[in-house]
C-alpha positions as CSV (number, residue, x, y, z in Angstrom):
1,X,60.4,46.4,-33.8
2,X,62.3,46.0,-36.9
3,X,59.2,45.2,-38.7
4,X,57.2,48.2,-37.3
5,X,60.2,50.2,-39.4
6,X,59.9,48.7,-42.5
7,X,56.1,49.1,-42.0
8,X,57.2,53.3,-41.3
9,X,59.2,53.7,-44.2
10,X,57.4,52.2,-46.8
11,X,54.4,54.5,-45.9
12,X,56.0,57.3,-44.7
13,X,54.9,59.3,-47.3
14,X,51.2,58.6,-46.1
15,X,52.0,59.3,-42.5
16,X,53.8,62.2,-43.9
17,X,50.7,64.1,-45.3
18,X,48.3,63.0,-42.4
19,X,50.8,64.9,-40.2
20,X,51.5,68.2,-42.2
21,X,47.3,68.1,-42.9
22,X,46.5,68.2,-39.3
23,X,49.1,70.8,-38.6
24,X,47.7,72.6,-41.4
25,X,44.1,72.6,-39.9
26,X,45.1,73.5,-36.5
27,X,46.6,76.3,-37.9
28,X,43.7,77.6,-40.4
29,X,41.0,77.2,-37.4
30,X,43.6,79.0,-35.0
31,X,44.3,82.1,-37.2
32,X,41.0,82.2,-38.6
33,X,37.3,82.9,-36.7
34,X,34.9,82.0,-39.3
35,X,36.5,78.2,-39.9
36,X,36.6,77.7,-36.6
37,X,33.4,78.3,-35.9
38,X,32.2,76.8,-39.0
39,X,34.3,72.9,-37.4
40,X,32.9,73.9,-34.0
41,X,29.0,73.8,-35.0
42,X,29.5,71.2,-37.3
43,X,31.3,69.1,-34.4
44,X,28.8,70.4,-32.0
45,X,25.7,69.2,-34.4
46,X,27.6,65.7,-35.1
47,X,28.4,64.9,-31.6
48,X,24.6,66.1,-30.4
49,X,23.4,63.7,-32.8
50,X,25.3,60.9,-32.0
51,X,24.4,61.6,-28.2
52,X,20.4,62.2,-29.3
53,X,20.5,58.5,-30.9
54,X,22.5,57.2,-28.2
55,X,19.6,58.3,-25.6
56,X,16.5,57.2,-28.1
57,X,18.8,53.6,-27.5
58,X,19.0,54.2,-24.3
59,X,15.5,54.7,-23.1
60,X,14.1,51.7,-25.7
61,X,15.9,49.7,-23.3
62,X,15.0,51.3,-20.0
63,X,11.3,51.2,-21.8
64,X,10.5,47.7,-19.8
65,X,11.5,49.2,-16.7
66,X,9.8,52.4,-16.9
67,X,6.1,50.8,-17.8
68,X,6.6,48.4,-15.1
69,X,7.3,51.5,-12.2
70,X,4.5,53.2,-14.0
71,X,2.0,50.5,-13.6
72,X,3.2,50.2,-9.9
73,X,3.0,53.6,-9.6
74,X,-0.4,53.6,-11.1
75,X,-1.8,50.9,-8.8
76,X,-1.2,53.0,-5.5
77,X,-2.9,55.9,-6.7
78,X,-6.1,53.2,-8.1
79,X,-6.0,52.4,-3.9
80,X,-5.7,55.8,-2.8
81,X,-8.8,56.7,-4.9
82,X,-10.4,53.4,-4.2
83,X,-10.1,55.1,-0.6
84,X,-11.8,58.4,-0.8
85,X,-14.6,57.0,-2.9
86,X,-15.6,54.3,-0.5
87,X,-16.3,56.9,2.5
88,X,-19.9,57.2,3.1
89,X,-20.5,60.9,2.6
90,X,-23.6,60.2,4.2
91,X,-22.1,59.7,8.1
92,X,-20.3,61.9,9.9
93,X,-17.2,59.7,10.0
94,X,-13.5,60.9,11.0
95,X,-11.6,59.1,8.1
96,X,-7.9,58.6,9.8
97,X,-6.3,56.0,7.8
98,X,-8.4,55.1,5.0
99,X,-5.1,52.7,3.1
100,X,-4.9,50.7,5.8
101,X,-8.7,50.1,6.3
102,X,-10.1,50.1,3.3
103,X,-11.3,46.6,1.8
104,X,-9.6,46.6,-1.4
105,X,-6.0,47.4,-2.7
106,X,-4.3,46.9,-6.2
107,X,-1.3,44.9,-7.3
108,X,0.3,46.0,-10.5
109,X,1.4,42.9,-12.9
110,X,2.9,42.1,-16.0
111,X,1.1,40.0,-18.5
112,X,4.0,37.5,-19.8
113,X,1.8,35.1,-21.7
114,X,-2.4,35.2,-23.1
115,X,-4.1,33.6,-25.1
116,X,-7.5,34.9,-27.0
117,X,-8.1,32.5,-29.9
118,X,-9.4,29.3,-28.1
119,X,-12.7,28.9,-26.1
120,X,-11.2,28.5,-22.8
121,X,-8.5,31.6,-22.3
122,X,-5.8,32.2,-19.7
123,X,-3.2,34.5,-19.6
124,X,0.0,34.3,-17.2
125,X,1.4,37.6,-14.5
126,X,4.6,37.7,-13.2
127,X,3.1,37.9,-9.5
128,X,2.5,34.9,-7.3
129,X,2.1,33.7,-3.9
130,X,5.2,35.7,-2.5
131,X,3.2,38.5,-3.9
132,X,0.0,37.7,-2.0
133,X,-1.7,36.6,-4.6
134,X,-4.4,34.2,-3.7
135,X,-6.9,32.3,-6.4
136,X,-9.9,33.5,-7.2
137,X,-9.1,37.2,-6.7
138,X,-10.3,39.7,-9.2
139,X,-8.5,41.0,-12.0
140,X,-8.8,44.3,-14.0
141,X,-7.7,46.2,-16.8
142,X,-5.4,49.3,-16.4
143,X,-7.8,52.2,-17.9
144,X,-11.4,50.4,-17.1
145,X,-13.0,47.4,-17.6
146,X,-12.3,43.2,-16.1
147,X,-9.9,40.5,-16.9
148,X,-11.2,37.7,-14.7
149,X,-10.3,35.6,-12.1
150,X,-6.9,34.4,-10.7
151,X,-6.9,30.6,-11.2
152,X,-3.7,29.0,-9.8
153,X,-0.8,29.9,-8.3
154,X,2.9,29.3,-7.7
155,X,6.2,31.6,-5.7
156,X,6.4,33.8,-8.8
157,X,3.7,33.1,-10.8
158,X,-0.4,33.2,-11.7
159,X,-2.5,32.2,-13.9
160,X,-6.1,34.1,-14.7
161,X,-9.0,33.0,-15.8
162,X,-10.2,35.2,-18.4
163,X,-13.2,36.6,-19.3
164,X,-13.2,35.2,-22.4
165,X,-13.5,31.8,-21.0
166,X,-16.6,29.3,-21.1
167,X,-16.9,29.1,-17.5
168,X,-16.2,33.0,-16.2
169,X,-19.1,34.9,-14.6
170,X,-19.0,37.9,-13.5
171,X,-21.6,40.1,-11.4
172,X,-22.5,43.0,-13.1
173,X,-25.5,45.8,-12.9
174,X,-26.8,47.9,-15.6
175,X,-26.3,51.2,-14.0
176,X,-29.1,53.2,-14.9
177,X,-31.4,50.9,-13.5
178,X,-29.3,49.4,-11.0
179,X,-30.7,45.5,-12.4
180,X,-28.7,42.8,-11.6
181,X,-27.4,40.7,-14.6
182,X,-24.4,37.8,-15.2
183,X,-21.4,38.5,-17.7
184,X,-20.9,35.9,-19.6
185,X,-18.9,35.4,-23.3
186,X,-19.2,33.5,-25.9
187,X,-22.7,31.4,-26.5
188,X,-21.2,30.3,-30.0
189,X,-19.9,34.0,-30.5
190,X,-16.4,34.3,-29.8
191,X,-15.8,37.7,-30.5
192,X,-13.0,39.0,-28.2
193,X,-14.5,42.2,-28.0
194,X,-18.2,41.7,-27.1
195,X,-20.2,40.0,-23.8
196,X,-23.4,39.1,-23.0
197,X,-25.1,40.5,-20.0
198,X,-27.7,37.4,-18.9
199,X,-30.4,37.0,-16.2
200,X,-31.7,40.8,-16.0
201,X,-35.4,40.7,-15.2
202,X,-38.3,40.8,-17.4
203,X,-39.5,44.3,-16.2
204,X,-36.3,46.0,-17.0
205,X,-36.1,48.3,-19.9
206,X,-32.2,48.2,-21.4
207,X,-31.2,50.4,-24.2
208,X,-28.3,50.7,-26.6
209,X,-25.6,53.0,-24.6
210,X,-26.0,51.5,-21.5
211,X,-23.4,51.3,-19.4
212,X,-22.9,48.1,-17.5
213,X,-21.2,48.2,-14.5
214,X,-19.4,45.5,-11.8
215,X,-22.3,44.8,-9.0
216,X,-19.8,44.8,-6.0
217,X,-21.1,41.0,-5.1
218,X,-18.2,38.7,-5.2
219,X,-14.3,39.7,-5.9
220,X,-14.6,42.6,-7.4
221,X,-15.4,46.2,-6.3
222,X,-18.7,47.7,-7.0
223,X,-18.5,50.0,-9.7
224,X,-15.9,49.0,-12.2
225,X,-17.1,49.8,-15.9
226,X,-17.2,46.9,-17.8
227,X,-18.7,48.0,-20.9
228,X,-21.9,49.8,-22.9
229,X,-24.9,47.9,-24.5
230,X,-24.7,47.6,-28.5
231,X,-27.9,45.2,-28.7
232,X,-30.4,44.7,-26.5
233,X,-33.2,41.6,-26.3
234,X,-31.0,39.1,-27.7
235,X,-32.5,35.4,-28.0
236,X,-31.7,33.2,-25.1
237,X,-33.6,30.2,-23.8
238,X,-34.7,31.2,-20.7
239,X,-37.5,33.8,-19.4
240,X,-35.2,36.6,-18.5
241,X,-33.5,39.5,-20.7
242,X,-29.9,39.2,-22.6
243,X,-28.3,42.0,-24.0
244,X,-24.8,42.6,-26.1
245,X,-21.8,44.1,-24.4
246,X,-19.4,45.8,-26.6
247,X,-16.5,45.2,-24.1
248,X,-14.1,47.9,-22.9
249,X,-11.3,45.6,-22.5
250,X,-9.1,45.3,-25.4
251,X,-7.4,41.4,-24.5
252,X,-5.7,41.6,-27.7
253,X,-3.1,44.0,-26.3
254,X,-3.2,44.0,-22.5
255,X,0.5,43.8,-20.8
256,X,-0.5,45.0,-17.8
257,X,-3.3,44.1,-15.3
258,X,-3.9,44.8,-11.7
259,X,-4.8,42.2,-9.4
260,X,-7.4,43.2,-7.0
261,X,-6.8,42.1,-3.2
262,X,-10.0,42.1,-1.1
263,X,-9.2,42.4,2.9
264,X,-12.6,40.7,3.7
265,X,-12.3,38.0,1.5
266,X,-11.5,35.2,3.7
267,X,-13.4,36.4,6.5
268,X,-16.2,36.1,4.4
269,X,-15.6,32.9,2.5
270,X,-15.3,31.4,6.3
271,X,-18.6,32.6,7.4
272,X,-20.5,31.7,4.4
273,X,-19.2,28.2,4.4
274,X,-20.9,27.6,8.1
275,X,-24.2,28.1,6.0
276,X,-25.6,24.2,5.0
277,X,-27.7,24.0,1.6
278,X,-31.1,24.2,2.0
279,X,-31.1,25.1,5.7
């Protein structure tokens, strides 16, 4: 105590002016509009700065959270349109619950690790067997285009097969002509954006601005864009036609994917395994 009064008195001068200077500016903005209107804008524009670059803070950090409800949110309504464009128009059908029955739905997932430099790519989700998540289902970019195939699986966590992997290969069709045709990457070039579509007929005429599309045979759904030719009859040895894909996945900065569940799947893996080779 006796130290906090030495501590007064030698600066009591100091404390002195800060208390005759604050009675002094109560005073002036009390008798006097224009200063106190001038403090109270001034305070006003301080303190909604300070607030403006306290929510910019703010929502950086929410910023995880909020891409991972949008994808989420995102994947529902990729089902719910999934559902209405899978009706055949064609039948008179009474459509009552067409989530439920439909064949595929979408999982929303968060890319936590991907690799695109070596020759044999796979990325890791944060979804996993308590998820669902099953190998071999298909996986798919957020705006258009395929990712691959899930590959293995633990509780929390997958691993996918990319695309850009030496032994991914993908159904696809080119949709003008409705041809079937094998995705494929690499064939010593490894650019992350471009394909090869393989094994389209002979008879087939392909042209540059084609767009190639997923075929529906195999995990994922018929339809899916996968990309647009930007060279056709490339050199392959074998007797059908090749063609380069300029890919509309962009690997380089995916962080989210959706993992595509197919209802039938294991109904149909079953029956096709009672089938013996060569009967």
């Amino acid at each position: 105590m006796r130290n906090l009064w030495i501590f007064i008195s030698r600066y009591n001068a100091f404390f002195l002016f800060i208390i005759f200077f604050t009675i002094g500016v109560s005073l002036t903005l009390k008798n006097n509009a224009y200063q106190r209107s001038v403090t109270l804008n001034s305070s006003n524009e301080v303190v909604g700065t300070a607030y403006e670059r306290l929510n910019v803070f703010k929502r950086y950090l929410n910023l995880g959270m909020v891409n991972d409800s949008l994808a989420a949110e995102n994947a529902k309504l990729k089902t719910s349109l999934l559902a209405l464009t899978t009706v055949d128009s064609a039948k008179d059908t009474k459509v009552i619950d067409t989530i439920t029955n439909q064949q595929y739905t979408y999982l929303a997932a968060k890319v936590i690790k991907n690799s695109i430099t070596l020759r044999n790519n796979v990325m890791t989700i944060n979804k996993g067997a308590l998820d669902g998540i099953k190998g071999g289902m298909a996986v798919i970019a957020p705006q258009r285009g395929v990712v691959g195939f899930i590959r293995d699986v633990s509780d929390h966590l997958a691993t996918i097969q990319s695309l850009l992997h030496k032994d991914t290969k993908i159904s696809v069709v080119v949709k003008k002509s409705q041809a079937l045709g094998s995705l494929v990457w690499g064939d010593g070039n490894f650019n992350i954006k471009k394909a090869l579509i393989k094994e389209v007929p002979n008879h087939i005429k392909m042209y540059v601005g084609d767009s190639i599309v997923t075929s529906g045979f195999g995990s994922f759904p018929k339809g899916i864009l996968v990309g647009r030719v930007s060279k056709t009859n490339v050199a392959t040895n074998d007797n059908f036609l090749s063609a380069e894909i300029n890919l509309f996945t962009d690997f380089s900065t995916l962080q989210y994917v959706y993992v595509v569940k197919d209802k039938t799947a294991e109904e149909q893996k079953a029956l096709e395994s009672l089938v013996k080779p060569n009967e």
